[in-house]
VEXTIRO-376576 format. One record per residue: x, y, z of N, C-alpha, C, O in turn. Coordinates in steps of 0.1 Angstrom, whole numbers. Each point is the difference from the previous one (the first is absolute). Layout:
N
n_u	n_v	n_w	ca_u	ca_v	ca_w	c_u	c_v	c_w	o_u	o_v	o_w
X	Y	Z	X	Y	Z	X	Y	Z	X	Y	Z
...
***
This chain:
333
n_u	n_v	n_w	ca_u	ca_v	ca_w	c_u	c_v	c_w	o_u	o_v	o_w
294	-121	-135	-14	-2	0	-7	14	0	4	9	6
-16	-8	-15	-5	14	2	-11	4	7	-10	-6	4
11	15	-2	-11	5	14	-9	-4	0	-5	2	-10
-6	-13	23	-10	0	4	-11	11	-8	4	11	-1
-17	-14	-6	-4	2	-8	-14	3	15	-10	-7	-1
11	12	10	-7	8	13	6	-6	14	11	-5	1
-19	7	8	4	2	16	3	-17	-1	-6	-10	0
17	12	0	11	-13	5	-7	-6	13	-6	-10	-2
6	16	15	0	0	14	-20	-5	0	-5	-9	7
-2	17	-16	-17	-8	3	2	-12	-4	-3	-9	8
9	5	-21	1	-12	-9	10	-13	6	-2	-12	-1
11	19	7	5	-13	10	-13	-4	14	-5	-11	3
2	25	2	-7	-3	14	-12	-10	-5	-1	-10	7
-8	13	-21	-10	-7	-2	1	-13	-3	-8	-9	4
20	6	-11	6	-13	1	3	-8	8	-2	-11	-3
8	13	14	2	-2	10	-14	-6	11	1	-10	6
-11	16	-6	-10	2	5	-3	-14	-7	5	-11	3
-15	14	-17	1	-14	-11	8	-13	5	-6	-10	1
19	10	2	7	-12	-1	-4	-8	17	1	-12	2
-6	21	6	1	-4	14	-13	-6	-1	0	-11	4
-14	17	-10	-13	-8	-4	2	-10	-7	-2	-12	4
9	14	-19	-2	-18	-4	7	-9	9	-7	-10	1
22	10	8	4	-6	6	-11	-6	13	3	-11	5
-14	19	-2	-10	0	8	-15	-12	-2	-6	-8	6
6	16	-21	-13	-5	-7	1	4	-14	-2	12	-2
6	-20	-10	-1	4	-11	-11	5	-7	-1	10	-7
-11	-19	10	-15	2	-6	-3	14	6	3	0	12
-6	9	-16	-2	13	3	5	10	2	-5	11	4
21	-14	-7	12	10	8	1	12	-8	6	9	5
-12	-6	-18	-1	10	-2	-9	12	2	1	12	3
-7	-18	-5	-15	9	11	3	3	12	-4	10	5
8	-17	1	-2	6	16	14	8	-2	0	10	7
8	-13	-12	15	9	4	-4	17	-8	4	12	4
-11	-17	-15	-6	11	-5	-11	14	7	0	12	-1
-8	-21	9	-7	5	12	9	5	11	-1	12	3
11	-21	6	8	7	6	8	14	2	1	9	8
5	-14	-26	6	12	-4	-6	12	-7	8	7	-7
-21	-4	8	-12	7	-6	1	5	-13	-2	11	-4
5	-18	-1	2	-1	-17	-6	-7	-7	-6	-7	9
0	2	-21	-6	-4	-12	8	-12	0	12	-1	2
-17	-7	-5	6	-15	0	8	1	-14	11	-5	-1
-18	13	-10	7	3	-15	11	2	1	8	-6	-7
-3	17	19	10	6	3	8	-4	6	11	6	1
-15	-18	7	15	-8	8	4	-7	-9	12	-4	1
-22	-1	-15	8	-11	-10	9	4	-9	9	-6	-5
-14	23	1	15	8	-7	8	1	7	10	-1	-7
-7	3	27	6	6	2	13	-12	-1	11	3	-3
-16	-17	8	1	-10	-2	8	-3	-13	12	-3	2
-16	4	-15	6	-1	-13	9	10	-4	8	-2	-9
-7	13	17	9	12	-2	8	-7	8	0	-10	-7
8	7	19	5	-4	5	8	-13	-10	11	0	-4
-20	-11	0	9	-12	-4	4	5	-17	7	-7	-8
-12	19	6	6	-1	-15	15	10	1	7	0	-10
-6	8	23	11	11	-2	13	-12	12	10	4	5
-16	-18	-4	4	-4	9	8	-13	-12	10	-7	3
-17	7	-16	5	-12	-8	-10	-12	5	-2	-7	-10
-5	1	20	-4	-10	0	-14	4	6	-4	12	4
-3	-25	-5	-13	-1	4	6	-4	19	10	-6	4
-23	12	5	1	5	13	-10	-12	3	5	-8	8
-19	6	-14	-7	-15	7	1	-9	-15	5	3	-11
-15	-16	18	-4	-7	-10	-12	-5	-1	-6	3	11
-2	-11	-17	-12	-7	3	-12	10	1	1	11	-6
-12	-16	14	-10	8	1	-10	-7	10	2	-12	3
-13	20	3	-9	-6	8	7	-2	11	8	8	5
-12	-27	4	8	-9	7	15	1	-5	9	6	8
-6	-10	-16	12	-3	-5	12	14	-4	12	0	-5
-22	9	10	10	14	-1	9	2	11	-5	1	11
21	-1	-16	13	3	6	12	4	-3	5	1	-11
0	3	23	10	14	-4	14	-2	-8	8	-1	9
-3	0	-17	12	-8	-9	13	3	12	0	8	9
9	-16	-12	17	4	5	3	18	2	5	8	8
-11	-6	-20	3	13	-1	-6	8	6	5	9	7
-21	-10	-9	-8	9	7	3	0	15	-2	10	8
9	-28	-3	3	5	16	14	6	1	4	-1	12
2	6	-17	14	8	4	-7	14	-2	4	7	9
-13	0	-17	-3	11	1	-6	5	8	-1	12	2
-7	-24	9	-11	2	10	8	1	12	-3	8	9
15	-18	-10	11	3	13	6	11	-4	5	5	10
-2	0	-18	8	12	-6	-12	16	-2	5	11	-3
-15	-12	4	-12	6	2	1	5	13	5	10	3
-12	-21	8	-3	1	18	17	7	3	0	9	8
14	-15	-14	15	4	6	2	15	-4	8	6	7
-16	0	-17	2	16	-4	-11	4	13	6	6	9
-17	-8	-9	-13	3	5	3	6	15	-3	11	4
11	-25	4	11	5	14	10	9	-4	2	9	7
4	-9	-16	11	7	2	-7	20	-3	8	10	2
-21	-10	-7	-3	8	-2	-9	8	13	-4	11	-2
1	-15	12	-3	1	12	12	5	7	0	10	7
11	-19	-9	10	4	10	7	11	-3	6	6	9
-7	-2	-26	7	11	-5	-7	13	7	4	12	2
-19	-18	0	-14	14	3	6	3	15	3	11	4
-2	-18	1	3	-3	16	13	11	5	1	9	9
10	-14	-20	12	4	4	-1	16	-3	5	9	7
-13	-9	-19	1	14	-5	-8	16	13	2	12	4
-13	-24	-3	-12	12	5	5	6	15	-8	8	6
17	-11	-2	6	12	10	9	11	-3	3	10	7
1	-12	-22	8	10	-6	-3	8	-13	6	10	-4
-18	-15	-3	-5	5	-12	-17	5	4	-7	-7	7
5	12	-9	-13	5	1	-10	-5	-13	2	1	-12
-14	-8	16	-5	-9	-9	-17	0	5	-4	1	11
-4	-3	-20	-15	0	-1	-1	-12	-6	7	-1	-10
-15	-9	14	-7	-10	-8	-14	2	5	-4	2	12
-4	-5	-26	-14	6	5	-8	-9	-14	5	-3	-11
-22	2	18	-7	-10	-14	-8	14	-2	3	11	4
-12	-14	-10	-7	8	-4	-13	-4	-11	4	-6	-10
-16	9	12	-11	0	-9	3	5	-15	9	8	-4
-16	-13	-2	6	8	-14	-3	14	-1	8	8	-5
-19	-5	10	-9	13	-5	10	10	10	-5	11	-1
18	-11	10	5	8	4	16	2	-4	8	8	0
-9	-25	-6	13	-2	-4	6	13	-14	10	7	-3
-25	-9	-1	-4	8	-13	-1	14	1	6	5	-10
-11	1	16	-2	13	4	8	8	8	8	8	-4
-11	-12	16	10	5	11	14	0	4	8	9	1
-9	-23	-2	14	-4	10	19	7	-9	12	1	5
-18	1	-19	15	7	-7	2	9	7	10	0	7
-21	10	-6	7	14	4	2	-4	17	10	5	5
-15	-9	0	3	-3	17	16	-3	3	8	3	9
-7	-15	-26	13	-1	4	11	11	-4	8	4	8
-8	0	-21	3	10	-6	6	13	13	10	7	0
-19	-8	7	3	13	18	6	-11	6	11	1	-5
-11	-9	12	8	-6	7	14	-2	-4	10	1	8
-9	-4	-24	14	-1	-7	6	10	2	12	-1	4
-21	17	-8	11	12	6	5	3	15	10	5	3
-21	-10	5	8	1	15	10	-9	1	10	5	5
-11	-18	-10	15	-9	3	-3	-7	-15	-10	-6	-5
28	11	2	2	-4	-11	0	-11	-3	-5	-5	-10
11	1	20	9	-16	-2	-13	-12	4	3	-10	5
-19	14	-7	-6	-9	11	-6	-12	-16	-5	3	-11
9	-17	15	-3	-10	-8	-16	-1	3	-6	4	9
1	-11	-21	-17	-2	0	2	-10	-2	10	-5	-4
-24	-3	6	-1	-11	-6	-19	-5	1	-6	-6	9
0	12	-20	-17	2	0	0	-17	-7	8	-6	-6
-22	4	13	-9	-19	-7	-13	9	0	-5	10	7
1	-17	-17	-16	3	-4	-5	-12	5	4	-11	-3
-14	13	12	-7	-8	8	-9	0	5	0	12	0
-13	-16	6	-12	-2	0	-1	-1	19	10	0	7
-21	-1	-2	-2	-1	14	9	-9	7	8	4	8
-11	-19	-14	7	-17	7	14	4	-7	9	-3	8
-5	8	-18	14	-6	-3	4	12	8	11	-3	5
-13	16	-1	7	10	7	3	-5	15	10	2	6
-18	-9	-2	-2	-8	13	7	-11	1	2	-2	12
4	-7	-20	6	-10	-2	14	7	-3	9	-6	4
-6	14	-8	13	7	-3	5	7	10	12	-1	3
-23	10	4	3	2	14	5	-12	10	7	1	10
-11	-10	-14	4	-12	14	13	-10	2	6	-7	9
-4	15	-27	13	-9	-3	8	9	1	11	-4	-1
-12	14	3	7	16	2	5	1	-15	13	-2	0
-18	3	-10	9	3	-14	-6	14	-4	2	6	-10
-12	-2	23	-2	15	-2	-4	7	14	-4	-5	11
6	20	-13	0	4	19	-14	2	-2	-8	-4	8
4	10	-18	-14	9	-6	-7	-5	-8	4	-6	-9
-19	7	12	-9	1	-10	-7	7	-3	-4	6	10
-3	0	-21	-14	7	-3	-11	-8	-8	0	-1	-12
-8	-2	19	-6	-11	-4	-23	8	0	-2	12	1
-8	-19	-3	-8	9	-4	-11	-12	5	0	-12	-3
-9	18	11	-12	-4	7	-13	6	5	-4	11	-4
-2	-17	13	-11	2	3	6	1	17	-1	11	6
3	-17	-3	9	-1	15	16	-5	-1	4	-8	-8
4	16	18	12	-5	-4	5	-14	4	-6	-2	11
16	-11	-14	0	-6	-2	5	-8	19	8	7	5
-10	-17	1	0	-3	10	20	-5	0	8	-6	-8
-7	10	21	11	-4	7	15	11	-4	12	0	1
-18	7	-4	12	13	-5	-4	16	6	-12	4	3
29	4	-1	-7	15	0	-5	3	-10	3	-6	-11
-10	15	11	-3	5	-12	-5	19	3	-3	4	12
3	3	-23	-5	11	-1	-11	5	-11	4	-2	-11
-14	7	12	-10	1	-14	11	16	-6	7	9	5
-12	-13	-18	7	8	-7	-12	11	-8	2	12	1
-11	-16	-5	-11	6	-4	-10	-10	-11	5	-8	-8
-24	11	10	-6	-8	-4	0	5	-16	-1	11	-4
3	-26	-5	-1	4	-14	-12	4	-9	-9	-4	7
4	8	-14	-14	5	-3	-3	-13	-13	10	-6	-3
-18	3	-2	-6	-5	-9	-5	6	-9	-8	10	2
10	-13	-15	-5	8	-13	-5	-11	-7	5	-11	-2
-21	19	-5	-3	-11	-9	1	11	-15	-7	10	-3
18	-19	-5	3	7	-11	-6	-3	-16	4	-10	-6
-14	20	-1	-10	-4	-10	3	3	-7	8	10	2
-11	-13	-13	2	11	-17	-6	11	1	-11	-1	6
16	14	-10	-4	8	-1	-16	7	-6	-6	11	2
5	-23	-11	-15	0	-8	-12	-9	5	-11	-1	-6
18	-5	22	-14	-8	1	-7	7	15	6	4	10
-22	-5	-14	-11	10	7	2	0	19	-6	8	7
15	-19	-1	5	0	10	8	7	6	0	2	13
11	5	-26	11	10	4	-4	9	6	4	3	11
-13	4	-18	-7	15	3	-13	-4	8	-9	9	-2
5	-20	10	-18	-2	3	6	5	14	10	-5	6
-21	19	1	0	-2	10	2	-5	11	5	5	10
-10	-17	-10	1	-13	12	6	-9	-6	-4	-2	-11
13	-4	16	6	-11	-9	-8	-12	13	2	0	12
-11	-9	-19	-3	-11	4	3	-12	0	-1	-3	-12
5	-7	19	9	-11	3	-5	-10	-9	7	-6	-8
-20	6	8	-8	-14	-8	3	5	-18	3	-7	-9
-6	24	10	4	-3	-14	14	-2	-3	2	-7	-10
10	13	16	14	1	-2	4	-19	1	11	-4	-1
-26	-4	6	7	-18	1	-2	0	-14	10	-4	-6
-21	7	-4	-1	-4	-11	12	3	-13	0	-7	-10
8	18	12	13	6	-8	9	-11	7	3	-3	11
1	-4	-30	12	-5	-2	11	2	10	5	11	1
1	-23	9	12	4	10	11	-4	-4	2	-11	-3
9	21	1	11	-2	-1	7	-1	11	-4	9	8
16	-20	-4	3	-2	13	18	-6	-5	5	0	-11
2	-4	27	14	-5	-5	-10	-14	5	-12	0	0
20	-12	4	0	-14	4	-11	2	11	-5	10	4
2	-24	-1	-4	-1	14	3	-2	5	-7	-8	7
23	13	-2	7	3	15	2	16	1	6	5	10
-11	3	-19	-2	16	4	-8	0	10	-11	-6	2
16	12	6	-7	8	15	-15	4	-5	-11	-5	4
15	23	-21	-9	6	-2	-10	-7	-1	-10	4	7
9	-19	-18	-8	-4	-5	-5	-6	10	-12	4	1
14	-9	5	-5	-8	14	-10	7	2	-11	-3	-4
14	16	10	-3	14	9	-13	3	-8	-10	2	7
10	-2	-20	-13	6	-5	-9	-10	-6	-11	4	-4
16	-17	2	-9	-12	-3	-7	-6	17	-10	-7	0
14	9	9	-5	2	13	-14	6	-2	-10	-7	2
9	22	-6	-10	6	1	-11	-1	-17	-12	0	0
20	1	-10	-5	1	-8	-6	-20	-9	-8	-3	-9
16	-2	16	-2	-18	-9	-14	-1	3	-8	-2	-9
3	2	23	-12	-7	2	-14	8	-5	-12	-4	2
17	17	-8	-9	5	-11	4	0	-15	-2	9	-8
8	-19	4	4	-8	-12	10	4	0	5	-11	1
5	20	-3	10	4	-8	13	-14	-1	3	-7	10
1	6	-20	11	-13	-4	9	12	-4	-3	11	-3
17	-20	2	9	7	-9	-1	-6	-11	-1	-13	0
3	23	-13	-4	-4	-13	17	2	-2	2	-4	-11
6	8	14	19	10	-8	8	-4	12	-1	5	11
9	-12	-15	13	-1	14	9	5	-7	2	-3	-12
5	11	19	14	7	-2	10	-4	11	-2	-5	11
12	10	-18	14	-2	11	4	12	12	5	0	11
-11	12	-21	8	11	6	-16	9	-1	-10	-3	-7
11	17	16	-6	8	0	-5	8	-15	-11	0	-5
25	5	0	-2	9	-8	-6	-8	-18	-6	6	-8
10	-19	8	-10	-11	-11	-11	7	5	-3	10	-6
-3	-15	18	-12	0	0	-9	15	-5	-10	1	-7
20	10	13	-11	14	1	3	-2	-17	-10	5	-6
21	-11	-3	-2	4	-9	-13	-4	-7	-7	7	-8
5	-23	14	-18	-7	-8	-10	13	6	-6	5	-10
4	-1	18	-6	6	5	-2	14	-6	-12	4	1
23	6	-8	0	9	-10	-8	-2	-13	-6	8	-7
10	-22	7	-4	-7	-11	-16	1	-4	-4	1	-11
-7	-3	25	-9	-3	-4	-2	-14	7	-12	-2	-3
16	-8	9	1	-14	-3	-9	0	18	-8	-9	2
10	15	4	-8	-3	12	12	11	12	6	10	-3
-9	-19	17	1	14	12	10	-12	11	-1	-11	3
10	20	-1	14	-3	7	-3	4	14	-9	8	0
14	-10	14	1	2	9	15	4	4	10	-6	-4
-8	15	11	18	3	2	-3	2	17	-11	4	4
23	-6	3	0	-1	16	12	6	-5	9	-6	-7
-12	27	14	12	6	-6	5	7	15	-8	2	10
22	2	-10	5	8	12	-8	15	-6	-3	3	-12
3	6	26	-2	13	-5	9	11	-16	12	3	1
-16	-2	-7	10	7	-9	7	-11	-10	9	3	-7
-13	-13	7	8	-8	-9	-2	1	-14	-11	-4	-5
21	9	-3	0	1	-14	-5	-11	-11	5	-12	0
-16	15	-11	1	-5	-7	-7	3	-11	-8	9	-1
14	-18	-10	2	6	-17	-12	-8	-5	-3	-12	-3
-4	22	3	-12	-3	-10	-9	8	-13	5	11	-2
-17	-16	-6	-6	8	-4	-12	-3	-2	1	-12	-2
-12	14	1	-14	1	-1	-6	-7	9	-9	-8	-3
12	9	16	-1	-4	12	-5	4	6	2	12	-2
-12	-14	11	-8	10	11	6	-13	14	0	-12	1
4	24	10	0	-11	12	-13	5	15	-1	11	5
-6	-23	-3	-6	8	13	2	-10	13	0	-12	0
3	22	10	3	-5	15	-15	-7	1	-11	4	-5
15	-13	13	-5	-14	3	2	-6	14	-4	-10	4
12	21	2	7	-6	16	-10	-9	5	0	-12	3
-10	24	-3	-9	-4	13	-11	-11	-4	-5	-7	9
2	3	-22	-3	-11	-4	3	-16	3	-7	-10	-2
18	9	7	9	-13	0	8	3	9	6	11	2
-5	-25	6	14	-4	13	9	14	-3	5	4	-10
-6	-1	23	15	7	0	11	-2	-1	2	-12	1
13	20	-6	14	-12	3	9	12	4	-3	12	0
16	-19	4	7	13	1	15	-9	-2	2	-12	-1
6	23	1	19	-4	-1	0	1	9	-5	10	5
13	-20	3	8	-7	11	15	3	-2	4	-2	-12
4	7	20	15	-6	1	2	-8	10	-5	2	11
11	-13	-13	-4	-11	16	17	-5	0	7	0	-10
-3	-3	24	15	-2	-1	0	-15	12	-10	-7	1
18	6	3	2	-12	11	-1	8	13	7	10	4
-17	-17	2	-7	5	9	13	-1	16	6	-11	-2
-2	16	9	6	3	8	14	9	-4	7	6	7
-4	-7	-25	9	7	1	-3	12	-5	-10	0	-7
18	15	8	5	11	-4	-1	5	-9	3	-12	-5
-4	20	-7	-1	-1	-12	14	12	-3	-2	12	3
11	-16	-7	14	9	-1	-6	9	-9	-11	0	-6
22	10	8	-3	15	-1	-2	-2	-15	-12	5	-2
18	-10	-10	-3	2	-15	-18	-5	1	-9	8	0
8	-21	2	-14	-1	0	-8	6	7	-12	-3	-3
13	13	14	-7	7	7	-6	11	-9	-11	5	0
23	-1	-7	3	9	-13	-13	-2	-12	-9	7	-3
13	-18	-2	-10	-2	-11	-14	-5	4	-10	2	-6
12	-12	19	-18	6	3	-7	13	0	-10	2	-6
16	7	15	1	15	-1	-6	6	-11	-11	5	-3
23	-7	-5	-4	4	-17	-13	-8	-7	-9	6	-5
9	-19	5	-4	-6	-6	-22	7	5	-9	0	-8
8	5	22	-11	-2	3	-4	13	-1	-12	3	0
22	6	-2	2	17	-2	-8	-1	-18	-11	5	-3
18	-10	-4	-3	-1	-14	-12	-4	-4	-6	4	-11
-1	-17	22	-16	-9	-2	-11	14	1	-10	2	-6
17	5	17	-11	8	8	-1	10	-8	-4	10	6
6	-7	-16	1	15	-9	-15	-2	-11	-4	-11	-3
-1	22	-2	-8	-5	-6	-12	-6	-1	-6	-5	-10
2	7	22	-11	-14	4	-11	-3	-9	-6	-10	0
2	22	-11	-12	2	-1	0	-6	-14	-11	-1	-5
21	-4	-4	1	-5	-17	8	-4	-5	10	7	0
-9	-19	-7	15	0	-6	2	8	-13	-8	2	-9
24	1	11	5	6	-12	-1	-6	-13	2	-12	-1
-6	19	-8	0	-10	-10	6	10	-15	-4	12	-3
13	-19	-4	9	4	-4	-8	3	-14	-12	-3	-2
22	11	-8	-6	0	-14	-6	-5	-8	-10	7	-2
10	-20	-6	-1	-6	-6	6	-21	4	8	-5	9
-17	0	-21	6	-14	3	15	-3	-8	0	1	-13
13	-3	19	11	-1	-8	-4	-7	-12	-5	-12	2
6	16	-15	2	-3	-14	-9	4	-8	2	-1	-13
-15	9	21	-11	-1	-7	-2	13	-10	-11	3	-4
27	4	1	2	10	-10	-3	11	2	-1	8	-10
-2	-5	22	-9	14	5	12	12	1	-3	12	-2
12	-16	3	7	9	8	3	8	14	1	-7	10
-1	18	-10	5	7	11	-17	3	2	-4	2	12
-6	-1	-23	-14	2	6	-7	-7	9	-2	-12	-1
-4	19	10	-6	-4	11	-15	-7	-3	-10	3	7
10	-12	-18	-13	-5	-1	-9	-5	14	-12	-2	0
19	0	9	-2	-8	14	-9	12	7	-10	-5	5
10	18	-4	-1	10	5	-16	0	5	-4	-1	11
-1	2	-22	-14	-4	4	-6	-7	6	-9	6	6
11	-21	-3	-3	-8	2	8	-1	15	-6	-5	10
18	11	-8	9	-2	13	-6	12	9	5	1	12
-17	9	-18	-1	11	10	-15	-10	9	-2	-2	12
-6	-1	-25	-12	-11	6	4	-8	3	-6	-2	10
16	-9	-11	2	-14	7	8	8	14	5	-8	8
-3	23	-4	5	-2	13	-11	4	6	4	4	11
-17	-1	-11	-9	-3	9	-1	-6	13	-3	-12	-2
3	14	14	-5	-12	9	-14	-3	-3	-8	9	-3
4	-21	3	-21	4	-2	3	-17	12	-9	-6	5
***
């Protein structure tokens, strides 16, 4: 048989999950297992069809009411939950003799930070296993409870109830414009006019977008551009197409060009990075480590983010077309 075509171990667990709702309640079991497991419902039905096609058979049948789990799909689900324990007990048996970090993490640190944090931890102990989840406030909290992680860094306004926790440092806010429009360079950047420019935003389960449609929606501003990822967006935004928001750590790198960015902190809700762990316990010496690092590295820089060359592809080369625009967009105003 040839290799699992991605993460074997999510694609059983989500199945697993799946098979225990329809057995529960078929009418809606995909949605809610999808919500559980904080994923896109799109994405539990590939993960779903990846699973029955490298498996030879179909895993459900039917649909709506009448949706249920085939012969097959229930041996994978008992054969799913039977790895699932045995993969706890392997964690169990190991972690008094292996040295090991399981930790979730926000994207925007997952992305930036947390390589090099690990990168220094790896040279103090070689042998130390990782194991990072990209995760959001509730699922870092829910992961915490099931213990499938010691650590979180997770990102707020206050930190999150019933955990220790330590602040790591507050993130700044950037509102990121085209280089050519009369806002980049105006003096005062004013709220009511910055509602009327085109918003480029991710979904509406983004923290950011929340954070700045809070202050900026009830003086009109809509989002006009959803993106997936950050760097789409600054790219509309080079473009001309309207004005991006970024919730950045101190010093955080990024590749842009005809960009202007201006600090906005104090305009809008505050937030900051949290590391939050299980409240009565200890936080072993490797994680004591990469909190350490991790809040050593937030705190650098406070005053701009780095912003690199050019937009990748956009033919420029090694020239610094960004230059201009990265000496004015680091302004605080």
């Amino acid at each position: 048989m040839s290799a699992f075509p991605g993460d074997l171990h999510e694609h059983l667990r989500a199945f697993a999950l799946l098979a225990e709702r329809i057995e529960a309640s078929p009418r809606g079991a995909f949605a809610s297992t999808a919500e559980q497991a904080h994923i896109d419902g799109s994405v539990l039905r590939r993960r779903v069809q990846a699973l029955g096609a490298w498996l030879g058979g179909d895993l459900l049948a039917g649909r709506g009411a009448g949706l249920r789990v085939t012969p097959r799909g229930q041996e994978v689900a008992e054969t799913a939950r039977r790895v699932e324990t045995l993969v706890d007990e392997l964690r169990a048996r190991l972690s008094t003799t292996v040295r090991a970090v399981s930790l979730a993490c926000t994207g925007t640190v997952t992305t930036e930070l947390l390589a090099p944090a690990l990168s220094a931890a790896r040279e103090r102990w070689p042998d130390l296993a990782v194991r990072v989840r990209r995760a959001g406030v509730q699922q870092s909290l829910e992961l915490i409870e099931r213990r499938e992680v010691g650590l979180a860094i997770v990102r707020g306004r206050e930190p999150p109830d019933g955990v220790a926790r330590r602040r790591l440092v507050h993130d700044r806010l950037w509102a990121a414009l085209p280089a050519s429009h009369r806002l980049a360079s105006a003096r005062q950047l004013r709220l009511r006019e910055l509602a009327k420019v085109p918003l480029i935003a991710r979904g509406p389960r983004s923290p950011t977008r929340q954070r700045v449609l809070e202050v900026l929606g009830p003086l009109g501003a809509q989002v006009q551009i959803e993106v997936d990822e950050r760097n789409p967006a600054l790219h509309y935004v080079g473009l001309g197409l309207g004005v991006s928001f970024l919730s950045l750590v101190p010093g955080h790198e990024l590749e842009v060009t005809d960009v202007v960015f201006r600090d906005v902190t104090g305009r809008f809700p505050r937030s900051a990075f949290w590391a939050i762990w299980p409240r009565g316990r200890s936080l072993s010496e490797c994680e004591r480590f990469l909190v350490d690092a991790l809040a050593g590295m937030a705190g650098r820089n406070r005053s701009r983010p780095a912003l690199a060359a050019s937009w990748p592809g956009s033919g420029t080369g090694s020239r610094r077309p960004g230059c201009t625009h990265r000496r004015r967009g680091a302004e605080s105003r």
